[in-house]
C-alpha positions as CSV (number, residue, x, y, z in Angstrom):
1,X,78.3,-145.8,-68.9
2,X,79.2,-149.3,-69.5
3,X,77.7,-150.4,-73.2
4,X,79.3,-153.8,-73.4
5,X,77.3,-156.4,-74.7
6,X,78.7,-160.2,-74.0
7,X,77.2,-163.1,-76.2
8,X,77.6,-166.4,-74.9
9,X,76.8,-169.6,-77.3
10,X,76.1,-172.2,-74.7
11,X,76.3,-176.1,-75.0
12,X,79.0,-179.4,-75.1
13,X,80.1,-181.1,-77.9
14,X,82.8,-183.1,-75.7
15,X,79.8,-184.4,-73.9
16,X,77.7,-185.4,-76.4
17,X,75.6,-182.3,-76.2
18,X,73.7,-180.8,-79.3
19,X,75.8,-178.0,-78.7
20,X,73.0,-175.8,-80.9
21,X,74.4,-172.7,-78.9
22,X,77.8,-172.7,-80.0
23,X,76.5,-172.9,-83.8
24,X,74.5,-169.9,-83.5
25,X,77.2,-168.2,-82.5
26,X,79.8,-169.1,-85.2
27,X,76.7,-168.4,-87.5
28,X,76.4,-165.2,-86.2
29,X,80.1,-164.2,-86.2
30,X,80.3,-165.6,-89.9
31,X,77.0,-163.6,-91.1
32,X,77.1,-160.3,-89.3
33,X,80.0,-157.7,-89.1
34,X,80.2,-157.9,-84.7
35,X,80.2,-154.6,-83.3
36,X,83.5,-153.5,-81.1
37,X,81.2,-153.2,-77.7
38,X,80.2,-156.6,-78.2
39,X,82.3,-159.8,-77.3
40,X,81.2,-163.0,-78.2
41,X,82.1,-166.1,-76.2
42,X,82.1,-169.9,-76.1
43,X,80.4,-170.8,-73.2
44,X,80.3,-174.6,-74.2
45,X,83.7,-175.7,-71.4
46,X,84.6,-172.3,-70.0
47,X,82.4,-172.7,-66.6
48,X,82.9,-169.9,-63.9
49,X,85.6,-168.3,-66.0
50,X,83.1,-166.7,-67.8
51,X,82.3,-164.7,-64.7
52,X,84.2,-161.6,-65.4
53,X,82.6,-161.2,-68.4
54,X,79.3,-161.2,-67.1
55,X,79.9,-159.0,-64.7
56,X,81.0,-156.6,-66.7
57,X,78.8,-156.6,-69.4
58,X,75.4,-154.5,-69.4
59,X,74.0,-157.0,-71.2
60,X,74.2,-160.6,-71.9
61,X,73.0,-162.8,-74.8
62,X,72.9,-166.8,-74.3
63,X,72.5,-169.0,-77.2
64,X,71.0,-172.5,-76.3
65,X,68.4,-174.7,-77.4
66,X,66.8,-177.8,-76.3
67,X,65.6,-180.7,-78.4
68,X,61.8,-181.9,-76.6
69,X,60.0,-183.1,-79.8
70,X,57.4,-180.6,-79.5
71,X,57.0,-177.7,-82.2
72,X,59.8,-174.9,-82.3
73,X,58.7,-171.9,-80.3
């Protein structure tokens, strides 16, 4: 059985985006020790070649936020 967890950090900083995803994820890689059945990706450019990695994950984490000026939550 297929265990794999993928993390995805999502978000652009080439196009002025907050890109809030991507820095949860490189605080989470700096932080935590990462499992081996967990990958961890940058999903802020990499589009539909992030497919395969989906697919073959049993799981999938995105990181993204959104600023709307109301409370977090």
């Amino acid at each position: 059985m297929n265990r794999r967890t993928v993390v995805i950090g999502l978000g652009n900083p080439l196009l002025s985006d907050d890109a809030i995803g991507l820095a949860a994820l490189a605080q989470l890689a700096a932080r935590y020790v990462i499992a081996d059945e967990v990958e961890c990706y940058d999903g802020g450019t990499w589009g539909m070649t992030l497919l395969p990695a989906i697919e073959s994950a049993s799981r999938v984490l995105f990181l993204d936020a959104i600023d709307t000026g109301a409370a977090p939550g």
